[in-house]
C-alpha positions as CSV (number, residue, x, y, z in Angstrom):
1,X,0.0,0.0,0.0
2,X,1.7,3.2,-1.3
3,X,1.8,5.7,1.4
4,X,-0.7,8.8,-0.1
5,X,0.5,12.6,0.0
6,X,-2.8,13.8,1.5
7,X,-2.0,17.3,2.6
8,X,-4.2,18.6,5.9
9,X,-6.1,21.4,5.5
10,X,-4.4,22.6,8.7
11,X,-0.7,21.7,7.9
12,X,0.7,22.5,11.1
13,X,-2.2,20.1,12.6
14,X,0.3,16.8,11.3
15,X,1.8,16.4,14.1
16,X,-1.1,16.8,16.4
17,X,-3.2,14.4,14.0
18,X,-0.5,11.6,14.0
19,X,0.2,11.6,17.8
20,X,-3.9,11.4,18.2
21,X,-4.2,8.5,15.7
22,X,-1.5,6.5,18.0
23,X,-3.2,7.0,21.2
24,X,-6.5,6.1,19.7
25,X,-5.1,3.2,18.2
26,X,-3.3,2.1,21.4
27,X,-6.4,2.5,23.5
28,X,-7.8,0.1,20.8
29,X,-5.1,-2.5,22.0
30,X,-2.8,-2.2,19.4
31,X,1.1,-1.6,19.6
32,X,1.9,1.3,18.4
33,X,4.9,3.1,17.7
34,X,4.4,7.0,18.7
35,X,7.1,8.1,16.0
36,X,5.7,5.5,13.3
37,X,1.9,5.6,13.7
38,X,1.0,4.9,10.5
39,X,2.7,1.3,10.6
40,X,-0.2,0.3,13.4
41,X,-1.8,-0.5,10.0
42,X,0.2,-4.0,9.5
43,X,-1.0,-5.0,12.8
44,X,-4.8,-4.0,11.9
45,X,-4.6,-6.2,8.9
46,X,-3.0,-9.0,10.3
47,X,-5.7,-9.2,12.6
48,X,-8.4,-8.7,9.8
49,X,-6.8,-11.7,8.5
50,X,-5.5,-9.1,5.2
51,X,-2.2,-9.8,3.7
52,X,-0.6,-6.1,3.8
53,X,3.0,-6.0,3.2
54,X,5.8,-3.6,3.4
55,X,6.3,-2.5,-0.2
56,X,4.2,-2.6,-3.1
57,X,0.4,-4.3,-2.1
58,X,-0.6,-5.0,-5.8
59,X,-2.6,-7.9,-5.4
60,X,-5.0,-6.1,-2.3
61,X,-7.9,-5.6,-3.0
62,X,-10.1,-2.2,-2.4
63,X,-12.5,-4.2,-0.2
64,X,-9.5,-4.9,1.9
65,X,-7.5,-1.8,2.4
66,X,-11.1,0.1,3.0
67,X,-11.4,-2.5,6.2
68,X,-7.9,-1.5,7.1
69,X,-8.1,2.2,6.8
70,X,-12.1,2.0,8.4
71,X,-11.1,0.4,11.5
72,X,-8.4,3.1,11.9
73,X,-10.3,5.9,10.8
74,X,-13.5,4.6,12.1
75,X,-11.4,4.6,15.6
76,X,-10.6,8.4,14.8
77,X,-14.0,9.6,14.4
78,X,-15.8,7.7,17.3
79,X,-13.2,9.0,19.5
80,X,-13.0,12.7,17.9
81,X,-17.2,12.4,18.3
82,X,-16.7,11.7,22.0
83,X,-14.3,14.6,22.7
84,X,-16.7,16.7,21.1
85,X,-19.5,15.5,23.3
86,X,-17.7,15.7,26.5
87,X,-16.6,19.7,25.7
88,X,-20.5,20.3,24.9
89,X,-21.0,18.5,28.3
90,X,-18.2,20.4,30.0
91,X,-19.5,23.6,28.6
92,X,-23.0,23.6,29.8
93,X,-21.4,22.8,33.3
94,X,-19.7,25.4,33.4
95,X,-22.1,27.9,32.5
């Protein structure tokens, strides 16, 4: 799987976004590496059962790197959903 050059809309949010996608990840049980978070992907697929390699994935299927990618991003927006609920929560607190 080729690594993409997606650029963020915030650029200087990189950082922030990568470190965020390792401790959801982690929280997830997965071993991840804080200054490689993007490898947690290998360990997603081998417990999807998905053949993902180092190097060129030719043979993968769309099907299969969408499961990969889902259960990470899918991990990133049900935790980004409950941060935003909690501030809304906070916020009428402290009102």
């Amino acid at each position: 799987m080729a690594r993409r050059n997606n650029k963020y809309a915030v650029p200087s949010a990189a950082q922030g976004i990568q470190a965020f996608k390792a401790k959801v990840m982690k929280n997830e049980g997965y071993t991840v590496d804080p200054n490689r978070p993007d490898d947690v992907k290998y360990e997603v697929a081998r417990d999807l059962g998905i053949p993902l390699q180092q190097g060129s994935n030719r043979d993968l299927t769309t099907e299969a790197a969408g499961q990969i990618g889902g259960k990470i991003g899918g991990s990133m927006v049900r935790e980004m959903i409950r941060l935003a609920q909690q501030e809304l929560v906070d916020r009428e607190t402290h009102k």
